[in-house]
C-alpha positions in Angstrom: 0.0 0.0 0.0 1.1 3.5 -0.6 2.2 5.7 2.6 3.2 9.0 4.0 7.1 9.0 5.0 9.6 11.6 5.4 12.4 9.3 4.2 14.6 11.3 1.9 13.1 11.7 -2.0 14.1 8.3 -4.2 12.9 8.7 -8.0 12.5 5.4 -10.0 14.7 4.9 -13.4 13.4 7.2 -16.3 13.6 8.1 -20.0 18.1 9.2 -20.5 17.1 12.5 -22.9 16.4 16.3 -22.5 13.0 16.8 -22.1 12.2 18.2 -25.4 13.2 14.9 -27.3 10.7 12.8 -24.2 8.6 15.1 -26.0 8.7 14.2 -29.3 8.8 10.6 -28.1 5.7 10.9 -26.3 3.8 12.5 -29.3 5.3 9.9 -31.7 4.6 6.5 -29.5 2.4 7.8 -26.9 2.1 5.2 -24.2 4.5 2.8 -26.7 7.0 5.6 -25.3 5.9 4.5 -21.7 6.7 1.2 -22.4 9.7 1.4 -24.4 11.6 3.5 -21.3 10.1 0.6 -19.4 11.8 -2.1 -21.1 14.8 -0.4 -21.4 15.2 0.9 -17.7 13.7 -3.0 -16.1 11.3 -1.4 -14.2 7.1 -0.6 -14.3 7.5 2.3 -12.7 9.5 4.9 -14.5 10.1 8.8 -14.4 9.1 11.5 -17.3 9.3 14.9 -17.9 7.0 16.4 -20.6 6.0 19.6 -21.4 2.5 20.7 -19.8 3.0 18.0 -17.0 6.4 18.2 -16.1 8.3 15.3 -14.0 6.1 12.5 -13.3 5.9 8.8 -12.8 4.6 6.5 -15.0 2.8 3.2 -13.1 2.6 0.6 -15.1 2.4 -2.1 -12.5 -1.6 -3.3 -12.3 -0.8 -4.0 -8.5 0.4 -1.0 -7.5 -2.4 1.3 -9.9 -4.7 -1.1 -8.0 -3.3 0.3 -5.1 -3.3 3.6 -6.3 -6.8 4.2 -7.0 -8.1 3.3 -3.2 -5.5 5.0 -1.9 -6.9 7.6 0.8 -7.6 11.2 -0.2 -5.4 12.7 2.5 -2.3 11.3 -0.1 -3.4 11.8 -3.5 -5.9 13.0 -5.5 -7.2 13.6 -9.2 -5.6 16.9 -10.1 -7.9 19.2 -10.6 -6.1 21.8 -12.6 -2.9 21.7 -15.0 -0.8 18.9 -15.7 -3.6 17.9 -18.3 -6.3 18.1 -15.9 -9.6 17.6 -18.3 -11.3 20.4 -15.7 -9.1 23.2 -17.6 -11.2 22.3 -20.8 -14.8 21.6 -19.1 -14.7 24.2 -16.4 -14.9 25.2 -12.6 -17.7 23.2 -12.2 -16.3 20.2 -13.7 -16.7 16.7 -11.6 -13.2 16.6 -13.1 -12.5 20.3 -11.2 -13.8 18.9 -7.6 -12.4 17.2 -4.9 -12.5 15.5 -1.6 -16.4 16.5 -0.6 -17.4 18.9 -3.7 -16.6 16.0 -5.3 -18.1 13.6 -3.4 -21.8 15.4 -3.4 -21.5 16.0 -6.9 -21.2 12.0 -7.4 -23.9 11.3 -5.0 -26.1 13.4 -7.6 -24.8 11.9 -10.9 -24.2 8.7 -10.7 -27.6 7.5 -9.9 -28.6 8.3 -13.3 -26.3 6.1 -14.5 -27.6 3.1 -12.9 -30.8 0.8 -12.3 -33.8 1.7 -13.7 -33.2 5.0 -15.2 -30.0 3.6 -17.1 -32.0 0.9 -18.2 -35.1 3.2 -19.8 -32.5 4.0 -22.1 -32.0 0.7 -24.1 -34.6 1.6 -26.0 -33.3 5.2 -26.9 -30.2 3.5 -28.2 -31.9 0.6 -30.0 -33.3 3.8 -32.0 -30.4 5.5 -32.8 -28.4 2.7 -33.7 -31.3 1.0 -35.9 -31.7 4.9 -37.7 -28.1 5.4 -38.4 -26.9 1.7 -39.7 -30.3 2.3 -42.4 -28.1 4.6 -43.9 -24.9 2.7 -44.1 -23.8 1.4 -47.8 -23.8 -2.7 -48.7 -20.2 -3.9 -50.5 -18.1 -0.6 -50.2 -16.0 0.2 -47.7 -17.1 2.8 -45.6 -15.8 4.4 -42.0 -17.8 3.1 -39.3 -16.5 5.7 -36.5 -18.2 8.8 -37.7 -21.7 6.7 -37.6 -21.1 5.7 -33.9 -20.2 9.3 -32.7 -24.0 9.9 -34.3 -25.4 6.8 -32.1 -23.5 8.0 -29.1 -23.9 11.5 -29.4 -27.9 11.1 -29.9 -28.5 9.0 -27.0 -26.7 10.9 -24.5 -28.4 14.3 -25.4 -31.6 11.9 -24.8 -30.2 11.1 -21.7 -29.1 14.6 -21.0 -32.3 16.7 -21.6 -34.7 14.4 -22.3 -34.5 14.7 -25.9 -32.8 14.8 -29.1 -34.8 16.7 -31.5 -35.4 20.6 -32.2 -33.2 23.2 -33.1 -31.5 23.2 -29.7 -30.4 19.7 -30.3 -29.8 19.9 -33.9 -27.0 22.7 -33.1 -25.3 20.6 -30.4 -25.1 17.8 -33.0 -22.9 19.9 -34.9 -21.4 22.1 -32.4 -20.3 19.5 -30.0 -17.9 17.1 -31.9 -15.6 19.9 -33.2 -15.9 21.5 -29.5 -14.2 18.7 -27.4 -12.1 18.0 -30.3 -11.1 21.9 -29.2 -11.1 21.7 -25.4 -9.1 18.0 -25.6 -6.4 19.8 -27.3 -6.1 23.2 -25.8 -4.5 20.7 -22.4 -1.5 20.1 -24.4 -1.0 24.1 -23.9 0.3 25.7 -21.1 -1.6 27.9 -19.4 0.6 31.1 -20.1 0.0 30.5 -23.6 -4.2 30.1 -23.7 -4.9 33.3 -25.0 -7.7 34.5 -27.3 -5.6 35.4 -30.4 -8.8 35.2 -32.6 -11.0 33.3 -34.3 -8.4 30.5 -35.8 -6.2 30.1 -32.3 -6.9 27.0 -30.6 -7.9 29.5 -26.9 -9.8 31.3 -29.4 -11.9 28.6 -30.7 -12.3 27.3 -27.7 -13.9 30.3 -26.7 -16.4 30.9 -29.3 -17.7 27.2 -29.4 -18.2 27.1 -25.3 -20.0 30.2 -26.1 -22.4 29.1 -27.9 -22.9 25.9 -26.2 -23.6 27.9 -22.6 -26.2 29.8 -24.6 -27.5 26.7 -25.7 -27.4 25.4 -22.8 -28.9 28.5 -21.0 -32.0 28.5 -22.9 -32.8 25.1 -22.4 -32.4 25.2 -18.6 -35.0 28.2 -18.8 -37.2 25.9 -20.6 -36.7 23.5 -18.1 -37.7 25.8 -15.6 -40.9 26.9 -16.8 -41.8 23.0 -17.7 -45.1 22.2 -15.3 -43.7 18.6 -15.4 -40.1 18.9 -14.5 -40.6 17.3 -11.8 -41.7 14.2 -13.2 -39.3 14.3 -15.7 -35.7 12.0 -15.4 -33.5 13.4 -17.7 -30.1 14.8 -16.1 -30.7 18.4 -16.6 -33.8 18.1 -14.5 -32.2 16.7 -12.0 -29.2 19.0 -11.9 -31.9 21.4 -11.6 -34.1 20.1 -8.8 -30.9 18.6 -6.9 -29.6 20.4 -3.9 -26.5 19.8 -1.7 -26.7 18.9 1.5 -26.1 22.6 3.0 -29.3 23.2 0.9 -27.6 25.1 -1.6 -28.7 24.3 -5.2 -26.1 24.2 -8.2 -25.7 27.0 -10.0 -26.7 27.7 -13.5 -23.0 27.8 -14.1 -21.7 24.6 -12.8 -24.7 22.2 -14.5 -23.5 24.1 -17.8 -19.9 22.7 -17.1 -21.2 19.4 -15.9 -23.3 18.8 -19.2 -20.4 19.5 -21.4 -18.5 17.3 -19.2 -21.1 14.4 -19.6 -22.2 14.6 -23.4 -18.6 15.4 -24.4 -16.6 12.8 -22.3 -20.1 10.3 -22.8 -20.3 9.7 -26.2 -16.5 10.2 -27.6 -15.0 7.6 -25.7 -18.1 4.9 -26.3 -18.3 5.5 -30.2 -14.9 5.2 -30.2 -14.5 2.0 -28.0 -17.5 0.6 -30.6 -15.2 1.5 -33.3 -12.8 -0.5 -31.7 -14.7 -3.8 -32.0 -15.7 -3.5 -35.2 -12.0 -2.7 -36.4 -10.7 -6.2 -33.8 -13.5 -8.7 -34.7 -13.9 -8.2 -38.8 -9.9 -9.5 -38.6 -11.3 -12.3 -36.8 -13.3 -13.8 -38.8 -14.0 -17.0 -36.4 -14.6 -14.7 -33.8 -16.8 -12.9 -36.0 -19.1 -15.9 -36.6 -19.5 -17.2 -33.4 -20.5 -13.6 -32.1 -22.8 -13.7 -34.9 -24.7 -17.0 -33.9 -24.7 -15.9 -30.3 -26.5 -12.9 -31.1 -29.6 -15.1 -33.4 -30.1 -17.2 -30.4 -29.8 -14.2 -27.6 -26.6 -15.2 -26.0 -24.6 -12.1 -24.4 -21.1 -13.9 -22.7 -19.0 -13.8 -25.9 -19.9 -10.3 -26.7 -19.4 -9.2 -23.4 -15.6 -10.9 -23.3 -15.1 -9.6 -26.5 -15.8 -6.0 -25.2 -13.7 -6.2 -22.4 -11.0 -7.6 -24.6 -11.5 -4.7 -26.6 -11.5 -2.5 -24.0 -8.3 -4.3 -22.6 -5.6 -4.2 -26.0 -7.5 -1.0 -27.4 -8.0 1.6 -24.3 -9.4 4.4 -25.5 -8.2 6.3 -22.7 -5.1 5.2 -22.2 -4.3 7.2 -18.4 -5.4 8.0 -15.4 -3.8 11.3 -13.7 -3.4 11.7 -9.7 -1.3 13.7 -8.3 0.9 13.9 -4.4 -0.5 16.0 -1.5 2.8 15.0 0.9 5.3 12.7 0.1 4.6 9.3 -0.4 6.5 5.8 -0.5 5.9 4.3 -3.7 7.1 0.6 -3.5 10.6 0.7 -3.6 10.4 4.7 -4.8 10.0 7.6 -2.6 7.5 10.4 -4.1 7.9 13.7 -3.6 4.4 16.4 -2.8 2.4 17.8 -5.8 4.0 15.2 -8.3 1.7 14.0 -10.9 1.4 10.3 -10.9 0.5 8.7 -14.3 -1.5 5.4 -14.3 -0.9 3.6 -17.6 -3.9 1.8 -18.1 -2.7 0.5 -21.7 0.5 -0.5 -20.1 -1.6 -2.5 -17.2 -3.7 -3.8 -19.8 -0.4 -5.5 -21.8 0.9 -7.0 -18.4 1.8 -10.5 -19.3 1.2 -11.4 -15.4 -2.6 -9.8 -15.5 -2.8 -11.4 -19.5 -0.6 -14.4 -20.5 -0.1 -13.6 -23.9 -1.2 -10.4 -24.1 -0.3 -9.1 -27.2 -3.3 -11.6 -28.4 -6.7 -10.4 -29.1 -8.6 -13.4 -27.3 -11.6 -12.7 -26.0 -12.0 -16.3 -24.2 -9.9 -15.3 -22.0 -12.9 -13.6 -19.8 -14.7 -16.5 -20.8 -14.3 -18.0 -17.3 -16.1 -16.9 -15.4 -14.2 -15.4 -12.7 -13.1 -12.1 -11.4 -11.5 -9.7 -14.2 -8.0 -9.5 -13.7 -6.3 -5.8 -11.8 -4.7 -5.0 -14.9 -8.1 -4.7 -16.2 -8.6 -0.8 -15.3 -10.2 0.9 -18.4 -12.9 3.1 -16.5 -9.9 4.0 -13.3 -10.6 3.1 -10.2 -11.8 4.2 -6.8 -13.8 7.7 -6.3 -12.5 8.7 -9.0 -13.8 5.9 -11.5 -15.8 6.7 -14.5 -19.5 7.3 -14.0 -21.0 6.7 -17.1 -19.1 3.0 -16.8 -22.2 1.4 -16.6 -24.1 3.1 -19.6 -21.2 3.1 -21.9 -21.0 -1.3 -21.8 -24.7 -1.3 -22.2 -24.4 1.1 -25.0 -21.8 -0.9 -26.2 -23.0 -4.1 -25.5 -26.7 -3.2 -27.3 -25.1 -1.4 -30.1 -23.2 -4.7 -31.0 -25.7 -6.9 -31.1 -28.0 -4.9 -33.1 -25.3 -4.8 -35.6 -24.8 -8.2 -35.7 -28.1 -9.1 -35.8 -29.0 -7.3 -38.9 -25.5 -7.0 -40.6 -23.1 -9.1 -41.7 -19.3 -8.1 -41.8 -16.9 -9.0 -44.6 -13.9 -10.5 -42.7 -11.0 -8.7 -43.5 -7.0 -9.6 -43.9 -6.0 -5.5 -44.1 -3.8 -4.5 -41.5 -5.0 -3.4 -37.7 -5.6 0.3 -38.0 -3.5 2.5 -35.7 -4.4 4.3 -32.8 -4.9 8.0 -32.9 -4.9 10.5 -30.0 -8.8 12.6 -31.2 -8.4 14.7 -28.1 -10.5 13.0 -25.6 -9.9 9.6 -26.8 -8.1 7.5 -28.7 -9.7 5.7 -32.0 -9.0 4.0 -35.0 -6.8 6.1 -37.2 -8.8 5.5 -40.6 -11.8 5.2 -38.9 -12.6 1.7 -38.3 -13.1 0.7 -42.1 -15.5 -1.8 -42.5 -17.8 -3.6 -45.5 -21.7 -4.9 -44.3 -24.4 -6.5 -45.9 -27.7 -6.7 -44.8 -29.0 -10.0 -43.7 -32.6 -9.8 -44.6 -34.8 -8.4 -47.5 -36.5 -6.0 -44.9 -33.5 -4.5 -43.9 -32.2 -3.8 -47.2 -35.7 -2.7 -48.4 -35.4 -0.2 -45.2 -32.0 0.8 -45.7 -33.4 1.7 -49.7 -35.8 3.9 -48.0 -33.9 5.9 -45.7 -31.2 6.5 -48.8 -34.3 7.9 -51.1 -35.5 9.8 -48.4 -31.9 11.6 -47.5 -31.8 12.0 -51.0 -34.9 13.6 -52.0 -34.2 15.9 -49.0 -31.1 17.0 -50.2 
C-alpha cells in the first residue's frame, strides 16, 4: 500500500534525454513511449518529464495502480487543474474540477442516473439510434464506421441529458459539440501562459467561441426547463441538476450544470463510439470470432460479446491514463514520491501486463470466458472515487449497439492490417476510422436501408 514517510526523495529509473526529445517521443509512440523506457530501464515504474506535466511517474504495475486508486484522499488525489487536468477544458464546475467533498456530493447526484432503472429506460433510446443510423450505411463498399457511432452515441446521450434529441436546440449541439471537445481535448497540451484568445483561428480562441455558444444553448434550455409544469416528473439529467440540492441546501448554480453537461455529453459519447469502433476494427480480422458472435446474437446469448468487449477494452483503451497527483510525500514501492507530483497510471500498459494477460499481445476474448473475477490489470474506467461514472451506460451502449449490428449485418472478414491508434483529443480511435464492408442480412432490412437513402436524397 502506498504511505506517507519523510524518508529522503528516491525517484524510480526514467527516460536518459532532454526533455524536449521525451517530448517528441511521447507525441510519436504515446504510451509505446511509456513502455519502451520501461523495457529499457527494467522497471514498471518509471520517471518523465513532458512539457504541460512536467516530472512524473509512470505506473505501469496493475498492483500497484490497483493500489493507487483506493488510496486515501489525505495522499493523493485527481488533479484538478494543469498537468492535463480535463477540468481546464470543461470548467470550474467540472466533476473533473472537484475534490475531496465537492466532489463527493456531486457524485452522489450523478451517478444515480447512470444506474438501475433510469440507465435501463434508455436501451430503448439507443436501439433507436443505432437501428436509424446503420439504415443509412452502404452494402459492399468500404465505408468508415467511427463517424456513424459518434451519431449513435452523441444522440442518446443528449436523450439522456435533456430528455431529448430533436429541435433546433439539439440539432446545433449535433454539430457544435464534436468539433468542441475536439477543441477543449487539445487546448490541455498548452500551457496555461500560452491560452490566449488570439482570434478566431487560435486553438484559446476557438475554444472560446464554441463554449459560447454551447452555454447559450445550454442557458436557454435550462429556462425551458424551468418553466416546464412537469419537470418534476421528468428523469433526464438536466432536470435533475436542476431540482438537486446539496446537503447545505444550496442548489447548483446555472454555471456549474452548464460545465457538468459538457462534461457528460462530451466525455459520454466520444469515448463509447470510439470503444464501438474499436470492435468492429478487432472482430472483422477475426473472422472465427466474428461468426461465433454472430450466432450468439440469433439465439440471444450475451457472454462472448461481453468478453469480446472487455478484450476490446483491454488491447484498445481508448483512454489510455489515469492522472493523480501527491498531496505529501509518499512511498511508492521501492520509490519515494515527492508532494504535488503527478502520478501517471498507464492503463494501456496494465492492460499488456503478461502477469494480468498471458499472452497479451493476443486479441482473445476467451480469455474472460471463465467466469471469474476480471483481472487488476483490467482498469479501463480507473478506479476508486475517481472511477468513471458513465461505466455502466457506456458497456450497455456498447453491448446493445453490438448486437444490433450483428443481428441485422453481416461483416466482410478482413486480412487489411490493424488500424493504428490516434490520439482525437478525448480519446483514442481508430486512425482510418474503423473501415468496415456490411451487408444486410434480410430483405426488410435492405428494403429499409433503400428507403432511408431515397429519403436523404430527395431531401437534399
Amino acid at each position: 500500500m502506498l504511505t506517507a514517510t519523510t524518508e529522503p526523495v528516491r525517484l524510480p529509473p526514467g527516460a536518459r534525454m532532454p526533455k524536449p526529445i521525451q517530448a517528441i517521443a511521447y507525441l510519436a509512440a504515446n504510451h509505446g513511449f511509456y513502455a519502451a523506457v520501461s523495457r529499457r530501464r527494467g522497471s514498471t515504474i518509471i520517471s518523465v518529464n513532458l512539457p504541460g506535466i512536467g516530472h512524473a511517474i509512470v505506473i505501469g504495475d496493475p498492483a500497484v495502480a490497483k493500489d493507487l486508486f483506493t488510496t486515501s484522499a489525505d495522499l493523493i488525489e485527481r488533479p484538478t487543474w494543469g498537468g492535463g487536468s480535463l477540468g481546464d477544458a470543461f470548467g470550474p464546475g467540472s466533476m473533473f474540477s472537484l475534490a475531496g467533498e465537492q466532489l463527493a456530493a456531486r457524485r452522489k447526484i450523478v451517478v444515480p442516473h447512470f444506474k438501475g432503472r433510469r440507465m435501463r429506460n434508455y436501451e430503448h433510446v439507443i436501439e433507436e439510434e443505432v437501428r436509424r443510423e446503420i439504415a443509412t450505411w452502404p452494402e459492399g463498399r468500404e465505408f468508415e464506421v467511427l463517424p456513424s457511432m459518434t451519431k449513435i452515441t452523441l444522440g442518446a446521450i443528449l436523450r439522456a441529458m435533456f430528455g431529448t434529441a430533436e429541435g433546433p436546440a439539439m440539432d446545433e449541439l449535433r454539430d457544435l459539440l464534436p468539433p468542441m471537445v475536439v477543441v477543449a481535448s487539445l487546448i490541455l497540451t498548452v500551457p496555461r501562459r500560452m491560452r490566449r484568445d488570439l482570434g478566431p483561428w487560435s486553438p484559446w480562441g476557438r475554444h472560446i467561441r464554441y463554449r459560447r455558444r454551447f452555454d447559450a444553448i445550454v442557458g436557454s434550455l435550462i429556462t425551458d426547463a424551468r418553466a416546464d409544469p412537469a419537470l418534476a416528473e421528468r428523469e433526464d439529467l438536466l432536470a435533475v441538476l436542476l431540482q438537486a440540492h446539496y446537503e447545505n441546501g444550496e442548489p447548483i448554480s446555472d454555471r456549474d450544470i452548464a460545465d457538468e453537461l459538457f462534461t457528460l455529453v462530451a466525455s459520454g459519447h466520444e469515448t463509447t463510439a470510439s470503444s464501438v469502433a474499436w470492435a468492429v476494427e478487432r472482430i472483422i480480422r477475426h473472422p472465427a470470432l466474428l461468426a461465433r458472435l454472430a450466432e450468439e446474437a440469433d439465439a440471444g446469448g450475451s457472454e462472448l460479446r461481453e468478453a469480446t468487449i472487455w478484450e476490446v477494452q483491454r488491447t484498445r483503451p481508448v483512454l489510455d491514463a489515469a492522472v493523480r497527483r501527491t498531496k505529501t510525500r509518499i512511498r511508492l514501492g521501492d520509490w519515494v514520491i515527492p508532494e504535488n507530483t503527478n502520478l501517471i497510471v498507464s492503463i494501456k500498459m496494465a492492460g499488456d501486463s503478461e502477469e494480468s494477460f498471458p499472452d497479451a499481445a493476443s486479441f482473445n476474448p476467451d480469455r474472460f470466458l471463465s467466469g471469474g473475477a476480471k483481472p487488476v490489470g483490467w482498469i479501463p474506467f480507473g478506479g476508486g472515487v475517481n472511477r468513471c461514472v458513465g461505466a455502466a451506460f457506456a458497456h450497455m451502449e456498447t453491448d446493445i449497439t453490438l448486437r444490433i449490428m450483428l443481428r441485422e449485418l453481416r461483416f466482410a472478414p478482413t486480412d487489411a492490417p490493424d488500424e493504428r491508434p490516434r490520439w482525437r483529443g478525448v480519446a483514442t480511435a481508430p486512425a482510418r476510422g474503423a473501415r468496415a464492408v456490411v451487408y444486410r442480412r434480410t430483405a426488410d432490412a435492405s428494403a429499409a436501408a433503400a428507403a432511408v437513402a431515397a429519403a436523404d436524397n430527395g431531401s437534399r
